[in-house]
N, CA, C and O atoms as CSV, one atom per row, in Angstrom:
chain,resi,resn,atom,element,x,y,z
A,1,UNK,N,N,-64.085,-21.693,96.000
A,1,UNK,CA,C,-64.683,-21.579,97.311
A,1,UNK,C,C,-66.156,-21.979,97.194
A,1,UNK,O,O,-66.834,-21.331,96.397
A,2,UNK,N,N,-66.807,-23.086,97.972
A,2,UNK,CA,C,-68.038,-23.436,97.946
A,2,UNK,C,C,-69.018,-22.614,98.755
A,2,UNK,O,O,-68.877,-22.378,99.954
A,3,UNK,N,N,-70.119,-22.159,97.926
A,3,UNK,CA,C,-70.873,-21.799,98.622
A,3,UNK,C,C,-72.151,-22.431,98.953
A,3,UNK,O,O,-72.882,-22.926,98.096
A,4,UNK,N,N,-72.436,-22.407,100.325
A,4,UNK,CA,C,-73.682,-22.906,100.873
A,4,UNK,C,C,-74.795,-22.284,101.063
A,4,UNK,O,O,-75.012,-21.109,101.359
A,5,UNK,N,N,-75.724,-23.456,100.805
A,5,UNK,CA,C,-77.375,-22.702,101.207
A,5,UNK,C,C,-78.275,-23.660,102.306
A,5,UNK,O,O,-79.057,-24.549,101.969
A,6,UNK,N,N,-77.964,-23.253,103.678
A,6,UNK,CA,C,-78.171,-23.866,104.176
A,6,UNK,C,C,-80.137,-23.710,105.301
A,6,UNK,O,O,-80.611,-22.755,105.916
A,7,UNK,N,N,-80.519,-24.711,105.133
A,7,UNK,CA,C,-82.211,-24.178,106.102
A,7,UNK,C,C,-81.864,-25.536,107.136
A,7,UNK,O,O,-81.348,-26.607,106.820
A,8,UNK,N,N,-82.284,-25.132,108.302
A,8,UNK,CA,C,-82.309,-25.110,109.331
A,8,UNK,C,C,-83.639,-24.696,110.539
A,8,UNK,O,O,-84.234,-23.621,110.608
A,9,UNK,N,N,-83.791,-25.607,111.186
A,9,UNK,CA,C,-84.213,-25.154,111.945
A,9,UNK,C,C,-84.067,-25.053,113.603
A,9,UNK,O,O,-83.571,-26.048,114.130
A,10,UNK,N,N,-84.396,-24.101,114.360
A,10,UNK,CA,C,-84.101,-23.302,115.135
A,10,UNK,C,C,-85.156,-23.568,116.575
A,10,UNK,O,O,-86.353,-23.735,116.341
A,11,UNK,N,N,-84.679,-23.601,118.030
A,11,UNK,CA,C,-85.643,-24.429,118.801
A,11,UNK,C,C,-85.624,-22.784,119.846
A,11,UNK,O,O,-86.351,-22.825,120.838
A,12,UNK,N,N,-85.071,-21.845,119.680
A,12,UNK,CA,C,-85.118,-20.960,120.724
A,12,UNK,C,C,-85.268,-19.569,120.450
A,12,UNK,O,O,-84.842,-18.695,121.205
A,13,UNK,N,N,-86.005,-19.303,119.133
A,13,UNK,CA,C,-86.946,-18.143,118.648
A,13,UNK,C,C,-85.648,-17.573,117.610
A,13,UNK,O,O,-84.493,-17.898,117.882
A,14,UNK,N,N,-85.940,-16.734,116.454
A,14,UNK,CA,C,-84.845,-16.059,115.736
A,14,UNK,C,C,-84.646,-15.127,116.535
A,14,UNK,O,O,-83.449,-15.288,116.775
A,15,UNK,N,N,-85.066,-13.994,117.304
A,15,UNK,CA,C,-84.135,-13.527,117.938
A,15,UNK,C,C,-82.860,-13.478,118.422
A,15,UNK,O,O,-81.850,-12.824,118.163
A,16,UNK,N,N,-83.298,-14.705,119.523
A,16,UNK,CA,C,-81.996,-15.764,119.827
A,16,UNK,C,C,-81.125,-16.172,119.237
A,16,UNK,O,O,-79.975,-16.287,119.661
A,17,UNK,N,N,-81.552,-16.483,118.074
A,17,UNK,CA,C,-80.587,-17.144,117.331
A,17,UNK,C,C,-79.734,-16.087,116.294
A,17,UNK,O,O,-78.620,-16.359,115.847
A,18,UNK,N,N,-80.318,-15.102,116.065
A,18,UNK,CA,C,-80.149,-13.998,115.229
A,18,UNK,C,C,-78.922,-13.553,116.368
A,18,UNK,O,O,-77.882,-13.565,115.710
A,19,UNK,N,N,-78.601,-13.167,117.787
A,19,UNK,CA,C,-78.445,-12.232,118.189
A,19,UNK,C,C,-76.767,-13.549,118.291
A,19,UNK,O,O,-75.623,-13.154,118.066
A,20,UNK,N,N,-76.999,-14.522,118.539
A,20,UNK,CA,C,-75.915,-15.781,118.370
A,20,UNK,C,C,-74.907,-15.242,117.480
A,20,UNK,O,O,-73.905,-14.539,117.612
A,21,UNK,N,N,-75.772,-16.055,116.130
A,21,UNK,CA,C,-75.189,-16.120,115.039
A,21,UNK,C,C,-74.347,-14.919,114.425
A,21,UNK,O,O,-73.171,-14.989,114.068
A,22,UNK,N,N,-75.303,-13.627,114.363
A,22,UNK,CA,C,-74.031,-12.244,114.510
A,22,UNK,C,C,-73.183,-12.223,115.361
A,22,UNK,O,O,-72.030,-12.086,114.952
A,23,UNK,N,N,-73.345,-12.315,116.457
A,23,UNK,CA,C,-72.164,-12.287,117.296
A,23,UNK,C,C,-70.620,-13.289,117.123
A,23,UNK,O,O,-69.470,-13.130,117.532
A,24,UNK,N,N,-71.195,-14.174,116.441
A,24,UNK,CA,C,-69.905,-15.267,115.859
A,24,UNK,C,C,-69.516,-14.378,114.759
A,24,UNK,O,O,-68.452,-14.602,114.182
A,25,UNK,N,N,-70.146,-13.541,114.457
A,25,UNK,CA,C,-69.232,-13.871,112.771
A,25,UNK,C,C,-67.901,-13.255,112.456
A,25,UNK,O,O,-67.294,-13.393,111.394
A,26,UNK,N,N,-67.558,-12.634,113.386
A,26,UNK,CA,C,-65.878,-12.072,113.291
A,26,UNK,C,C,-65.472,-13.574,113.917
A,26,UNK,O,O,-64.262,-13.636,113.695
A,27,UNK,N,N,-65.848,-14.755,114.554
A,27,UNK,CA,C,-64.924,-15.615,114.828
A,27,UNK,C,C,-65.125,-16.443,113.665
A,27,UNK,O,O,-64.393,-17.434,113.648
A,28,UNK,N,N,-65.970,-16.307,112.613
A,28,UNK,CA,C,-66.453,-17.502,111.572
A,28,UNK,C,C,-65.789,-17.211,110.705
A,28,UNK,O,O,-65.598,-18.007,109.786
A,29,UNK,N,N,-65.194,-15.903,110.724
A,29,UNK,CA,C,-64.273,-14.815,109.321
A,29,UNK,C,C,-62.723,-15.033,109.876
A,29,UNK,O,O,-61.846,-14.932,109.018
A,30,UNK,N,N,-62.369,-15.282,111.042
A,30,UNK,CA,C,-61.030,-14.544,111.293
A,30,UNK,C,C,-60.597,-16.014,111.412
A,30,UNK,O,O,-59.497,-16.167,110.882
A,31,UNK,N,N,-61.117,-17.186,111.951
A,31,UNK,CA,C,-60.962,-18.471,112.838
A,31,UNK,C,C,-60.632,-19.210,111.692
A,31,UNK,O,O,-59.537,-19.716,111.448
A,32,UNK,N,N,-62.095,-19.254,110.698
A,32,UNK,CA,C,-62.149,-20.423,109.568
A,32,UNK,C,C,-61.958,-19.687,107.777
A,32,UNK,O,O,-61.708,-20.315,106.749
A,33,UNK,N,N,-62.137,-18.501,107.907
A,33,UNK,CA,C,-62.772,-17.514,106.651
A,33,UNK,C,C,-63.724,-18.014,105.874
A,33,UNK,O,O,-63.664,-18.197,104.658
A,34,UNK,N,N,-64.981,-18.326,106.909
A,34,UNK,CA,C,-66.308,-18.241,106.221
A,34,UNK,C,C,-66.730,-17.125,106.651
A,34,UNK,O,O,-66.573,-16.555,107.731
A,35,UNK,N,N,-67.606,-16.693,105.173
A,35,UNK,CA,C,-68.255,-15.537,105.231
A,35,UNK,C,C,-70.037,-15.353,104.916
A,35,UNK,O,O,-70.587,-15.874,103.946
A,36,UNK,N,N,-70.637,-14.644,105.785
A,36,UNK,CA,C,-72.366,-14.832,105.785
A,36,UNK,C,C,-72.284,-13.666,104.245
A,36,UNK,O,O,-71.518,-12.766,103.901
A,37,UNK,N,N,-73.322,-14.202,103.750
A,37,UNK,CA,C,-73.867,-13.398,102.322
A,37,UNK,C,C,-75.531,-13.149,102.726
A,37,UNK,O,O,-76.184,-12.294,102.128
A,38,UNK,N,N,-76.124,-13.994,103.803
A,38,UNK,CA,C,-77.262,-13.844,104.064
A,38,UNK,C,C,-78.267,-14.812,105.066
A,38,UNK,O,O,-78.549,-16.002,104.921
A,39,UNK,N,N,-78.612,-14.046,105.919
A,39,UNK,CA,C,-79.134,-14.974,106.652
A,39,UNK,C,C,-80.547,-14.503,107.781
A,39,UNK,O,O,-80.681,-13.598,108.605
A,40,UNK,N,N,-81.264,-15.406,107.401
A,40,UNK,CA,C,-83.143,-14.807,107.525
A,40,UNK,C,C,-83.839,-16.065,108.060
A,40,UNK,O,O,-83.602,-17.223,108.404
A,41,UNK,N,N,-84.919,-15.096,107.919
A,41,UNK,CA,C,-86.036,-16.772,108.062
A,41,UNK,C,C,-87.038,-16.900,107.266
A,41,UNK,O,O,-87.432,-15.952,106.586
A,42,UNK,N,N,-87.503,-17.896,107.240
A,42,UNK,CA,C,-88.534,-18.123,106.666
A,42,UNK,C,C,-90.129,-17.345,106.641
A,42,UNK,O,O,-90.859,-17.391,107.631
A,43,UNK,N,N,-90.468,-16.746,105.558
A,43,UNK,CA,C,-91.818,-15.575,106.099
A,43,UNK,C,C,-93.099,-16.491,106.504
A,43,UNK,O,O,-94.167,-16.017,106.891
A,44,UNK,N,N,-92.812,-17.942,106.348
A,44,UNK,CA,C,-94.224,-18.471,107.268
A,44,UNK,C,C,-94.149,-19.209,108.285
A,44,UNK,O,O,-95.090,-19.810,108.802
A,45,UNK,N,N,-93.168,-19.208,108.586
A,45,UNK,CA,C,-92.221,-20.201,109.895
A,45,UNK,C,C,-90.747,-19.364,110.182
A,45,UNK,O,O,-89.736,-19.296,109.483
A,46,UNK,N,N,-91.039,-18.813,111.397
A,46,UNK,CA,C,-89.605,-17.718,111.905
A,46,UNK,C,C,-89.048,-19.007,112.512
A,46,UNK,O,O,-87.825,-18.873,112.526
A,47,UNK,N,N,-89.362,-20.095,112.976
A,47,UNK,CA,C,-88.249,-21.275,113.041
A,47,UNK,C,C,-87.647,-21.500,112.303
A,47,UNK,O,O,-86.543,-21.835,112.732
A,48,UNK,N,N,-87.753,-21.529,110.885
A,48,UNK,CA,C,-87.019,-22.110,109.943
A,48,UNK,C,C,-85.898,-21.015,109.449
A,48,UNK,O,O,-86.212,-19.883,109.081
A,49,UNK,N,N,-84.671,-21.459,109.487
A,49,UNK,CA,C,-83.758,-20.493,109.238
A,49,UNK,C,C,-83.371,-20.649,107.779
A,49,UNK,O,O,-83.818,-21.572,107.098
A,50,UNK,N,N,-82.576,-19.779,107.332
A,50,UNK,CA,C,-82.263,-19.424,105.786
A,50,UNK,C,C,-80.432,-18.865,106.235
A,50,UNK,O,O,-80.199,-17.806,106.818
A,51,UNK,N,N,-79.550,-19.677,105.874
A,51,UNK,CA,C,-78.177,-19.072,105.603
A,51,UNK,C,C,-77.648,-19.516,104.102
A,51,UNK,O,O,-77.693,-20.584,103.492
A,52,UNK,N,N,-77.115,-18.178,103.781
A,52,UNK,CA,C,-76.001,-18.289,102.579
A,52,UNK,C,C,-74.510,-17.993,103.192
A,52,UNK,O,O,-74.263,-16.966,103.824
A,53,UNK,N,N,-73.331,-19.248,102.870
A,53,UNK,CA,C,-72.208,-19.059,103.610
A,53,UNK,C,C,-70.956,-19.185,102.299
A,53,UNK,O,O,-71.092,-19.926,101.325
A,54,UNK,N,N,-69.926,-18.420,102.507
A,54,UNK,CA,C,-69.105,-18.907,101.637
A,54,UNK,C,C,-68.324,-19.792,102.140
A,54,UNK,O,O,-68.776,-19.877,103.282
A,55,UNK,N,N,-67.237,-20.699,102.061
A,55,UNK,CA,C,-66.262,-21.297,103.124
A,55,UNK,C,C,-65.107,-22.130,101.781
A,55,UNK,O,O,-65.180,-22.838,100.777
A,56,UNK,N,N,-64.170,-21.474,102.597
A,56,UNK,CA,C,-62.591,-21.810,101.579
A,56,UNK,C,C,-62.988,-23.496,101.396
A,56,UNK,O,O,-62.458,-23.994,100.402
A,57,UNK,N,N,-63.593,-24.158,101.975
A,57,UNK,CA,C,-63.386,-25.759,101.705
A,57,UNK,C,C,-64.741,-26.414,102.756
A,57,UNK,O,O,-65.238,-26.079,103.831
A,58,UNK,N,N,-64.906,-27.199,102.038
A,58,UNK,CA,C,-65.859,-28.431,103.202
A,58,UNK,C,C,-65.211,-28.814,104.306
A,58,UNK,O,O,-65.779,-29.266,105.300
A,59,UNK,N,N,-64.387,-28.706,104.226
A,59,UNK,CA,C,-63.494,-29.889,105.586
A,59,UNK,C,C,-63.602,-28.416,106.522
A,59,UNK,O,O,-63.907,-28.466,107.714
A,60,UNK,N,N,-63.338,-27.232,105.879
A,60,UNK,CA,C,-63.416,-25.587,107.211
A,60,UNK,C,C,-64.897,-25.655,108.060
A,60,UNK,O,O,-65.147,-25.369,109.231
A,61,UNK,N,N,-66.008,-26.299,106.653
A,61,UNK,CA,C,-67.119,-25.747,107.371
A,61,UNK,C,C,-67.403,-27.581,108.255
A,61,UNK,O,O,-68.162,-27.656,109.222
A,62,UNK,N,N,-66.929,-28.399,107.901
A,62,UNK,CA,C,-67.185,-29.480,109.293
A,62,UNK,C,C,-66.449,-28.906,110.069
A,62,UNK,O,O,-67.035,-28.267,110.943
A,63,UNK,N,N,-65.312,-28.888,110.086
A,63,UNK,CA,C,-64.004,-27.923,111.943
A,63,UNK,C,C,-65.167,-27.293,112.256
A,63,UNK,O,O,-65.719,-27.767,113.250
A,64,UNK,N,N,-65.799,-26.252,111.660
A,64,UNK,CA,C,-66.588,-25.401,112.308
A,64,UNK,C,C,-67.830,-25.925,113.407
A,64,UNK,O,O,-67.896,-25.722,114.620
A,65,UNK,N,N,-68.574,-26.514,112.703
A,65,UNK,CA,C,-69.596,-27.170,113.258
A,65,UNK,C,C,-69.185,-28.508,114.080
A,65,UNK,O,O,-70.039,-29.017,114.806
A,66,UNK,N,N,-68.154,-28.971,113.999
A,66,UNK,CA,C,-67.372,-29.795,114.907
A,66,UNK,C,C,-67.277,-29.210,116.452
A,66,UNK,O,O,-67.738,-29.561,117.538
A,67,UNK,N,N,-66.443,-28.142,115.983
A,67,UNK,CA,C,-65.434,-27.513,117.180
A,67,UNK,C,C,-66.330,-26.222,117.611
A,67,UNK,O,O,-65.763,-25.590,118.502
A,68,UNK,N,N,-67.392,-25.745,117.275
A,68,UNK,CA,C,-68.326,-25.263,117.872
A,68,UNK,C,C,-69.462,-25.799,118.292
A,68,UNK,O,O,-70.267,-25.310,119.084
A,69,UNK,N,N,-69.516,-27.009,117.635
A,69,UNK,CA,C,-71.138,-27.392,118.201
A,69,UNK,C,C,-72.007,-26.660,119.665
A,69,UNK,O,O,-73.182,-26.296,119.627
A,70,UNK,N,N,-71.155,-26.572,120.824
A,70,UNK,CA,C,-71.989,-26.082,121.753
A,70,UNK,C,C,-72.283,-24.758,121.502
A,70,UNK,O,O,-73.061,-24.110,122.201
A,71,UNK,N,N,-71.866,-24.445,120.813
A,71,UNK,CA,C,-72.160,-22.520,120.796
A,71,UNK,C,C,-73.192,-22.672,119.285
A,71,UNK,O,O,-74.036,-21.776,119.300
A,72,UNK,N,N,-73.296,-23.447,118.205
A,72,UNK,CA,C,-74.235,-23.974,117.506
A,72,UNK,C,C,-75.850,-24.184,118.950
A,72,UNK,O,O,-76.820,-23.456,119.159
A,73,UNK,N,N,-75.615,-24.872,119.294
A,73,UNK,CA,C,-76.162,-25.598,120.434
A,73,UNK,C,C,-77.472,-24.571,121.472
A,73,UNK,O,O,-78.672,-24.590,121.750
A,74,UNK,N,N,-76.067,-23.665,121.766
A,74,UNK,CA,C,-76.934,-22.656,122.691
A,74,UNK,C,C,-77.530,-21.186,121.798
A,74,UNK,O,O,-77.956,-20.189,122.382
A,75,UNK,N,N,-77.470,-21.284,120.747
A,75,UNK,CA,C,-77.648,-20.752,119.752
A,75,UNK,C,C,-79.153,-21.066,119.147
A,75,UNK,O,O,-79.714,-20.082,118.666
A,76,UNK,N,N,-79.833,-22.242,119.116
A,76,UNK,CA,C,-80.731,-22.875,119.450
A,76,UNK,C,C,-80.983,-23.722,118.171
A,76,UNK,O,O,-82.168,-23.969,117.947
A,77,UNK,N,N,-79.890,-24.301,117.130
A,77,UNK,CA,C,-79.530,-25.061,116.159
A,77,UNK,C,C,-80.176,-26.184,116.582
A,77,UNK,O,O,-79.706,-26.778,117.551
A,78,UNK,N,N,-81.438,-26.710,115.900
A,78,UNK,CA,C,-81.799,-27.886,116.377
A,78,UNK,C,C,-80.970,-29.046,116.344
A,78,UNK,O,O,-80.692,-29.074,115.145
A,79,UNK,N,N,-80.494,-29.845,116.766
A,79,UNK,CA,C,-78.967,-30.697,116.444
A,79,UNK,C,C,-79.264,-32.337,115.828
A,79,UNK,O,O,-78.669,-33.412,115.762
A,80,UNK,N,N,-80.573,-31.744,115.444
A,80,UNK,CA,C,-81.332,-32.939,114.978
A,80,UNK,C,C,-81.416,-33.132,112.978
A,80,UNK,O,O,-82.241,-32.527,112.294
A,81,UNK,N,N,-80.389,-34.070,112.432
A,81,UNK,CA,C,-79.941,-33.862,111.209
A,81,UNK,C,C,-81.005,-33.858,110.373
A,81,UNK,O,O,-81.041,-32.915,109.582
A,82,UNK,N,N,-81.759,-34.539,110.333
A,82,UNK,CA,C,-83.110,-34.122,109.397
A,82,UNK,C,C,-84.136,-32.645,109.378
A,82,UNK,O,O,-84.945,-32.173,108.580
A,83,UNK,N,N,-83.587,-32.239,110.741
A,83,UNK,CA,C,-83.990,-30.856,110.698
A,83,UNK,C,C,-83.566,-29.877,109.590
A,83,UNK,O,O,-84.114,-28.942,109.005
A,84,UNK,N,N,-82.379,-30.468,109.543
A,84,UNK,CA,C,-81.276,-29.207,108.171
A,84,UNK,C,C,-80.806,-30.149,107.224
A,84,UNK,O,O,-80.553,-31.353,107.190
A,85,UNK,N,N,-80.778,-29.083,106.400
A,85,UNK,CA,C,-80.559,-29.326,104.832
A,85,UNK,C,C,-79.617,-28.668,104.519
A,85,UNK,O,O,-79.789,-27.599,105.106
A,86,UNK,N,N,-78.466,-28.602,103.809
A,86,UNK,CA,C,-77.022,-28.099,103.317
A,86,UNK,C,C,-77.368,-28.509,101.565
A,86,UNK,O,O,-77.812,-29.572,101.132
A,87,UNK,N,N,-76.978,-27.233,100.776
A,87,UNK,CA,C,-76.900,-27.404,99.599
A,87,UNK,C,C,-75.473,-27.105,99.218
A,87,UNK,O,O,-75.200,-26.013,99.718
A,88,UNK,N,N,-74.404,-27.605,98.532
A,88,UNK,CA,C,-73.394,-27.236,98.280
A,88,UNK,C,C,-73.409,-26.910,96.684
A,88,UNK,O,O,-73.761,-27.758,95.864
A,89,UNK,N,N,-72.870,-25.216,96.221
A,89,UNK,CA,C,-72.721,-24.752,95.369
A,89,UNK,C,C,-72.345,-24.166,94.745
A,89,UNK,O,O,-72.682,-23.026,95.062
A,90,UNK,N,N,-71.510,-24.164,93.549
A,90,UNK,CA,C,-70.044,-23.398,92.979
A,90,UNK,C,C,-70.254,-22.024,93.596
A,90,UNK,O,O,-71.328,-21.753,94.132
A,91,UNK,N,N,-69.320,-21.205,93.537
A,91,UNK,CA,C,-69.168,-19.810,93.661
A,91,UNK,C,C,-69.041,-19.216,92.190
A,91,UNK,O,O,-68.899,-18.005,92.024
């Protein structure tokens, strides 16, 4: 199972995005079985987000971000690819 380390950044305050992103995560566990190990921000930029994800396969975590994008979206995921960075890394 690969795990990710993903930064990101965020156009509609961590709050917002904090209050999002928990709220998915029984659909991110039950839907795809990715699981959050951690997820913050940055202590000199609260735009910049910080997730650690596990996910059974790469191809689960594109469906995901595929087939959610708008809820990514209103979430306040900047949708702009140079914004984020994805590290992929053994478990």
């Amino acid at each position: 199972m690969p795990t990710l380390v993903i930064k990101g950044k965020i156009t509609k305050g961590y709050e917002h995005w904090l209050e999002a992103f928990d709220g998915s995560e029984n659909m991110r566990n039950s839907k795809y079985g990715i699981k959050c190990l951690y997820r913050g921000y940055q202590m000199d930029d609260p735009n910049t987000i910080h997730v650690v994800l596990y996910t059974p396969s790469m191809e689960i975590i594109q469906q995901h971000m595929e087939n959610d994008a708008e809820l990514i979206a209103q979430a306040g995921g900047d949708p702009n690819p140079e914004a984020n960075e994805m590290v992929i890394c053994s478990d």
